[in-house]
C-alpha positions in Angstrom: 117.2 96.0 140.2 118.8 96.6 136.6 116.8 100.4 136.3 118.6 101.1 140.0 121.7 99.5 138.8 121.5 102.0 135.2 120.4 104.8 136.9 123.7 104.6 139.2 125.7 104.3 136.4 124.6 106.4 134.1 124.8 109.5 136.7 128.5 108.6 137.3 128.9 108.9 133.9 127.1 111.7 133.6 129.3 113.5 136.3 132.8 111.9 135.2 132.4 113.7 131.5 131.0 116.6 132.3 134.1 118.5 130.6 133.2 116.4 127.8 129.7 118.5 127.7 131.2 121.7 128.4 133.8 121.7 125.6 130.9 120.3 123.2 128.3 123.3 124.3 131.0 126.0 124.6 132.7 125.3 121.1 129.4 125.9 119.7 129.1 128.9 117.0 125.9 130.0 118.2 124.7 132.7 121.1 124.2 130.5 123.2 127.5 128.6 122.6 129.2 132.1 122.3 128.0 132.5 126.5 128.9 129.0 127.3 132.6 129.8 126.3 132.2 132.8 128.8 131.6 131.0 131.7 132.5 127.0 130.8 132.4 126.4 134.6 128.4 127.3 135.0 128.3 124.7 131.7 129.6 121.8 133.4 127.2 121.7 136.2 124.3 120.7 134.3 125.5 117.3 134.0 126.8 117.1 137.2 122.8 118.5 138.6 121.2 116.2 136.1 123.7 112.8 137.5 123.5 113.6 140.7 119.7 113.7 140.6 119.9 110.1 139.2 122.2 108.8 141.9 120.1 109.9 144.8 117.5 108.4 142.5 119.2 105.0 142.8 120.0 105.1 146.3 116.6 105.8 147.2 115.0 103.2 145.1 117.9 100.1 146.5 116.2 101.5 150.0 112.6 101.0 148.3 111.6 104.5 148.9 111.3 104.7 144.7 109.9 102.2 143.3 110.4 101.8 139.4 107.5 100.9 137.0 
């Protein structure tokens, strides 16, 4: 119950910065920084992918569909 109960929270978390991890990878004095600044709304959506992947992750495993190891 505590991996269900991180997993939930960590993908809100992961979704409620998300601007937090755009500014970081767009402010980034590199090429692929450089592109990030170009289009900083394509970079927030990895986080919200990644923590939206973990909450359906969490509601499927409080319905015992996952099962954690």
């Amino acid at each position: 119950m505590a991996t269900i109960t991180l997993l939930l929270a960590m993908g809100i978390a992961l979704i409620l910065s998300r601007h937090i991890f755009a500014r970081f990878a767009s402010s980034q004095n590199t090429p692929p920084g450089r592109a990030n600044a170009k289009h900083p709304k394509a970079t927030s959506m990895g986080p919200v992918v990644i923590g939206s992947i973990m909450i359906i992750a969490a509601i499927l495993g409080f319905f015992g569909v996952l099962e954690p190891q």
